[in-house]
C-alpha positions in Angstrom: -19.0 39.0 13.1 -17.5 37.3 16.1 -14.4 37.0 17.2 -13.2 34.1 15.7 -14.1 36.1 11.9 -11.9 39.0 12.4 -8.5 37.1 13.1 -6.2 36.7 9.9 -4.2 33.5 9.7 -1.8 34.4 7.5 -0.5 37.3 10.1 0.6 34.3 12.1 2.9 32.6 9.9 5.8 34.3 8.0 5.3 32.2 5.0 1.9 30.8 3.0 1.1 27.5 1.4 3.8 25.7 -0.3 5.5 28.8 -0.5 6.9 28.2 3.1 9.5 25.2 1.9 12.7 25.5 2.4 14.8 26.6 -0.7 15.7 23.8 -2.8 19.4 24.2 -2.3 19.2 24.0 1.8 17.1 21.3 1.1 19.7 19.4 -0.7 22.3 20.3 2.2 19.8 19.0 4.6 18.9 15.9 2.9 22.4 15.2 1.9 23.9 11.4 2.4 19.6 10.8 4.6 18.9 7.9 2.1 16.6 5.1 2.6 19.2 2.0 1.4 19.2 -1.7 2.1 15.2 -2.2 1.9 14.2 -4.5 -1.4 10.8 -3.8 -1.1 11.1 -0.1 -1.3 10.7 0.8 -4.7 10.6 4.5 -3.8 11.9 6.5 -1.0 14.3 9.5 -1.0 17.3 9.0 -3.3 15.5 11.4 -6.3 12.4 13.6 -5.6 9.4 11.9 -6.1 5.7 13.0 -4.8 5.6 10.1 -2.0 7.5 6.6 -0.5 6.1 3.4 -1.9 6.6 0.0 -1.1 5.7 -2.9 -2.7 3.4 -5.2 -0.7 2.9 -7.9 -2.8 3.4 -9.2 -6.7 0.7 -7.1 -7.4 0.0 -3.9 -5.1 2.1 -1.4 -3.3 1.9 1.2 -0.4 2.0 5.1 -1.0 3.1 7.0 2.1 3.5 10.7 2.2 3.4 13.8 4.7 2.6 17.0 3.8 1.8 20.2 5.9 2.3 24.3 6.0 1.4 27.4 7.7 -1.8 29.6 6.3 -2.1 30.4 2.8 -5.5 32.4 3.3 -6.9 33.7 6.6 -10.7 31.3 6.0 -9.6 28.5 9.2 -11.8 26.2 7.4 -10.4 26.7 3.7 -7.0 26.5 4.9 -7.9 22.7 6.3 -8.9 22.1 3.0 -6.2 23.5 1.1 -4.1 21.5 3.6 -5.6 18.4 3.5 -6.4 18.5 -0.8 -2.3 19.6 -1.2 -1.7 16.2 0.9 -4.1 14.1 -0.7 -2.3 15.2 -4.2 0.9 13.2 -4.0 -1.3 10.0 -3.6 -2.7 11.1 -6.9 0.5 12.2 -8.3 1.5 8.6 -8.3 -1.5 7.0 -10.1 -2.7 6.2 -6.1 -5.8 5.6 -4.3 -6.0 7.3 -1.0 -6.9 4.9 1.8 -6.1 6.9 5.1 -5.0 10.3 6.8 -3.7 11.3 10.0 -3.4 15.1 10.7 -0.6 17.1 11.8 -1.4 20.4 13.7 0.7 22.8 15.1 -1.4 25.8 16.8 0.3 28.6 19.0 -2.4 28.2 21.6 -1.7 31.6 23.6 -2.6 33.5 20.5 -5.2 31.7 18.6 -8.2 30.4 20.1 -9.0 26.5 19.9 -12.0 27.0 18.0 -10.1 28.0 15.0 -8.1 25.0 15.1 -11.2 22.7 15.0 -12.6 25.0 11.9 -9.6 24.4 10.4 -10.1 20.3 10.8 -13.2 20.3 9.7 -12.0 21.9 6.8 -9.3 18.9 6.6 -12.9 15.9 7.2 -14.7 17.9 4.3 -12.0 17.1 2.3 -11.4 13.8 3.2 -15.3 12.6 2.8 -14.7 14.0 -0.5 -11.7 11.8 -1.4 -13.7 8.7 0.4 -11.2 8.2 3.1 -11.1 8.6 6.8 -9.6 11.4 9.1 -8.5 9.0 11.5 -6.8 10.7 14.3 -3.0 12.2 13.8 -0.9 14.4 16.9 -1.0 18.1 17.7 1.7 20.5 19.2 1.7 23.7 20.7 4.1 26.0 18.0 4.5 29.7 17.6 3.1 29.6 14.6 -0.5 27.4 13.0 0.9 24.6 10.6 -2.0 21.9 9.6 -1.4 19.2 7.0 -2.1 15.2 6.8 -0.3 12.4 6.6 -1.8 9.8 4.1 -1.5 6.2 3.0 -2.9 4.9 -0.3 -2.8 2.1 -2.7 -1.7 1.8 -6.0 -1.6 -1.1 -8.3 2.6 -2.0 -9.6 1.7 -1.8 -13.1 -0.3 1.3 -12.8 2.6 3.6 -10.5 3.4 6.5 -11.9 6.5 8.5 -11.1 8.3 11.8 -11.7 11.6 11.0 -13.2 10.2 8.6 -16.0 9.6 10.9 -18.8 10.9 10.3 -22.4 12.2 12.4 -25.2 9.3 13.4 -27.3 6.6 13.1 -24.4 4.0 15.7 -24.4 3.0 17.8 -21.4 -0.2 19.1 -20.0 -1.3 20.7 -16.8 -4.7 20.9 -15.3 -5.0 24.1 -13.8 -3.6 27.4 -14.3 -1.1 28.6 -12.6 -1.4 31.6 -10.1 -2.1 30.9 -6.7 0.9 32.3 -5.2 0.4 35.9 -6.6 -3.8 35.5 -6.1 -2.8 34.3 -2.0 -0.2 37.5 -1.5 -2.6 39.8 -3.1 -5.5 38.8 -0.6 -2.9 38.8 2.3 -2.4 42.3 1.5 -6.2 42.9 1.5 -6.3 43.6 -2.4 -8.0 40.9 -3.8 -11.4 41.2 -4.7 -14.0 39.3 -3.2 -15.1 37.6 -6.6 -11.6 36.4 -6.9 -10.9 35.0 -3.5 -13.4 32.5 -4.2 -12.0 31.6 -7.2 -8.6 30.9 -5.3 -10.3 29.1 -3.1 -11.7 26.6 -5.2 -8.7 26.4 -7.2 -7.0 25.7 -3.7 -9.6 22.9 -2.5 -9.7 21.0 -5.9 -8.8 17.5 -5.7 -6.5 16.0 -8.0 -8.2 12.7 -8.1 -7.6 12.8 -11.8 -4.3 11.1 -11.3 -5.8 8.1 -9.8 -7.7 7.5 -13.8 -4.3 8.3 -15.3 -2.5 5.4 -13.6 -4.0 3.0 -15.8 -2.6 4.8 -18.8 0.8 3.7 -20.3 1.0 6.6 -22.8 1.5 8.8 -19.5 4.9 8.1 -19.1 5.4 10.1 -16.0 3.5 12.1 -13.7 4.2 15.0 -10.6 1.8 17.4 -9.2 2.8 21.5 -9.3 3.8 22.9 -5.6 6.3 25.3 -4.3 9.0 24.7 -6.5 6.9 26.9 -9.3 6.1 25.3 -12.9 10.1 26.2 -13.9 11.5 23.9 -10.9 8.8 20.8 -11.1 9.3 20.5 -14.7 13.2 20.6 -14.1 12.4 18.2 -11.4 11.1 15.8 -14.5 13.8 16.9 -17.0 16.9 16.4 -14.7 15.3 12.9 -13.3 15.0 11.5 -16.9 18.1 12.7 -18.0 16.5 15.2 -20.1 15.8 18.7 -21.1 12.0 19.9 -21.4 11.1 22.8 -23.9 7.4 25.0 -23.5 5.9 27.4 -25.4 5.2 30.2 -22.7 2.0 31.4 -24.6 0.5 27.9 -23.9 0.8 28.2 -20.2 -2.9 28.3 -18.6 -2.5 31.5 -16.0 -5.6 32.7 -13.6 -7.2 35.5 -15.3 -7.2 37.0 -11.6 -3.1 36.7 -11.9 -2.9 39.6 -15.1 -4.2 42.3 -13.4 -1.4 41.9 -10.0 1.1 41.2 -12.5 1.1 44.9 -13.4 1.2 45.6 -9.4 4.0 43.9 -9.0 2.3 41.4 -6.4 5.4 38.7 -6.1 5.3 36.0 -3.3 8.6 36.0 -2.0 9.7 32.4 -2.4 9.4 33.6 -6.5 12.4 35.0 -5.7 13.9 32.0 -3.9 12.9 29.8 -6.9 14.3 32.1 -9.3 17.3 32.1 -8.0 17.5 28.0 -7.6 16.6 27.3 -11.1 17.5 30.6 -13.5 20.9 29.2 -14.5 19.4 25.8 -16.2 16.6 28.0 -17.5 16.6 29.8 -21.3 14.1 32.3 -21.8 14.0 33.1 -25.5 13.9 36.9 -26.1 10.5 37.3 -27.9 9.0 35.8 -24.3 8.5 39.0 -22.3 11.2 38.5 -19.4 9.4 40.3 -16.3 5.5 38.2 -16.6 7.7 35.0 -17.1 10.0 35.6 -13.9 6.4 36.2 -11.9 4.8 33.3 -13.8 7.4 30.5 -14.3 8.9 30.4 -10.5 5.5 31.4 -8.9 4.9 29.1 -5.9 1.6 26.7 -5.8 0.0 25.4 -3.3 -1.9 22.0 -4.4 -1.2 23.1 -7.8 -2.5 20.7 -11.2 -1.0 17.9 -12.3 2.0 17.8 -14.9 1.8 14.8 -17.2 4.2 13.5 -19.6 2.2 11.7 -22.2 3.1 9.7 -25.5 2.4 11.6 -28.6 0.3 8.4 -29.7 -1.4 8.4 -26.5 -2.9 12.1 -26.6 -6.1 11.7 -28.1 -6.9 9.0 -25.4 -5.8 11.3 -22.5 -7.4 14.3 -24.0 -10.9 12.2 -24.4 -10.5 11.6 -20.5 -9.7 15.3 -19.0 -12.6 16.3 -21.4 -14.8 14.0 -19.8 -14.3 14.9 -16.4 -14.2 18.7 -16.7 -10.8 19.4 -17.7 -11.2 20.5 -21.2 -9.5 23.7 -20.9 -6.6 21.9 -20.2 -5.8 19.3 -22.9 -3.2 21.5 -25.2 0.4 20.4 -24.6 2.7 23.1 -23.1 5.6 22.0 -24.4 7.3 18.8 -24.6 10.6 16.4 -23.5 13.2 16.5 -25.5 17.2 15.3 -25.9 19.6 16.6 -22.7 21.1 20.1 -24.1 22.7 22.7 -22.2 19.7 24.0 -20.6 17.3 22.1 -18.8 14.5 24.2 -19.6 13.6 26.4 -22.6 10.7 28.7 -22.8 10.0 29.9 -25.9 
């Protein structure tokens, strides 16, 4: 083992993945009054919380834009340039988009890690963007204290094929494809108690593309469409329920988790932005009483880092969507969660 093989990432950065975002009430103190106005063809930008900017280039296409980037979820140089790179890539998809082109953005505390990790971890970030078809085409580097890598990406989309995040309506149907997880899988292997069987399946959960949005933009039954990050599965889906001007019920039983997740549950392995989420969302959140109240607090604000998509789907559209995730491999994740219903006290309601 050399050198380069024995140095942990994630002992260089005081947060992990998507888990490192700044609390969603800062946020809005930060962001507070910064909007985009005055600019006709920009038919998304920062007044609500959508995946990316777009603006429309013509009668018939528009531009995605979008920057994304974080310290080290896992300690693997190259596997973090994926995760990086995949987790960027995702609000293109999020949108319905086609991603055209990526610049990276790396931050690397050269007096304590050595250059040679920093290239593993761009290579890692080229693998990733071969896979998706598009080009790593150059981007700007600092010198931080701590290693941050992400990408800045362009795509395409076509205007009647957009999808967004504040569109859904009251009866729409929603499914996720993937489980739900990551945050407790990456804190149990930055503790060094994750087995070796079960890093691997974090990474590829990590590295997995979610090019699937780009077949579900042609698909008016999906009536809305976000991908699952930091925020947890209880602040994205109040992300779509606020946005619409609507509440969003789930059955919690329905929730695909990692099967790697049960076992830390019992440990008591919680990322600490679970607590940070928990305490943005919990008052516009019901949890019935027959859903057990401490696995729902790790589960429903666990962080993800380039989690699955959540889509909001007709109820006469379902079998058509279904038929699509089953052909291309998402089978185990074509049973609604829950669904969108009238605005009630509560934004969310997990029964």
């Amino acid at each position: 083992m050399n050198q380069t093989e024995k140095i942990r990432l994630t002992q260089f950065a005081h947060g992990a993945g998507c888990g490192c975002k700044i609390a969603p009430q800062l946020l809005e103190t930060i962001l507070e009054g910064n909007k985009a106005e005055g600019f006709l063809n920009l038919l998304v930008g920062n007044k609500g919380n959508d995946d990316a900017a777009v603006l429309q280039l013509n009668d018939n296409e528009a531009l995605i834009s979008t920057t994304d980037f974080f310290t080290p979820i896992v300690d693997d140089a190259f596997i973090f340039g994926k995760t990086a790179a995949a987790n960027a890539l995702s609000d293109v998809y999020a949108m319905g988009g086609k991603p055209i082109l990526a610049l990276a953005i790396l931050g690397w505390p050269v007096d304590k890690l050595p250059a040679k990790l920093a290239n593993q971890v761009m290579e890692g970030a080229r693998a990733i963007c071969k896979e998706a078809g598009i080009p790593l085409a150059g981007g700007h580097s600092i010198d931080s204290p701590e290693p941050i890598f992400g990408l800045s990406v362009n795509g395409l989309v076509k205007l009647d094929q957009l999808k967004k995040n504040n569109t859904a309506k009251i009866g729409d149907l929603i499914l996720l494809t993937k489980p739900v997880g990551t945050g407790i899988l990456a804190t149990a292997a930055k503790r060094e108690i994750l087995h070796e069987n079960d890093l691997g399946d974090l990474y590829a959960q990590l590295t997995k593309l979610n090019s699937i949005g780009l077949l579900l933009g042609p698909y008016t039954s999906v009536s809305a469409l976000t991908d699952l990050t930091g925020f947890g599965l209880m602040g994205h889906l109040i992300e779509m329920a606020e946005g619409a001007g609507l509440s969003v019920e789930i059955e919690y039983s329905k929730i695909p988790i990692m099967a790697q997740a049960k076992p830390l549950l019992a440990q008591n392995i919680i990322p600490d932005a679970t607590y940070r989420n928990w305490n943005a969302y919990a008052e516009r959140t019901q949890i019935l009483p027959e859903v057990n109240p401490v696995e729902s607090f790790q589960i429903l604000p666990d962080p993800q880092t380039n989690g699955g998509l959540l889509i909001a789907v007709h109820p006469s559209g379902l079998a058509e969507i279904q038929k699509l995730l089953i052909e291309n491999g998402y089978s185990e994740f074509c049973q609604p969660i829950g669904a969108f219903t009238e605005k009630g006290e509560k934004v969310l309601v997990v029964k």
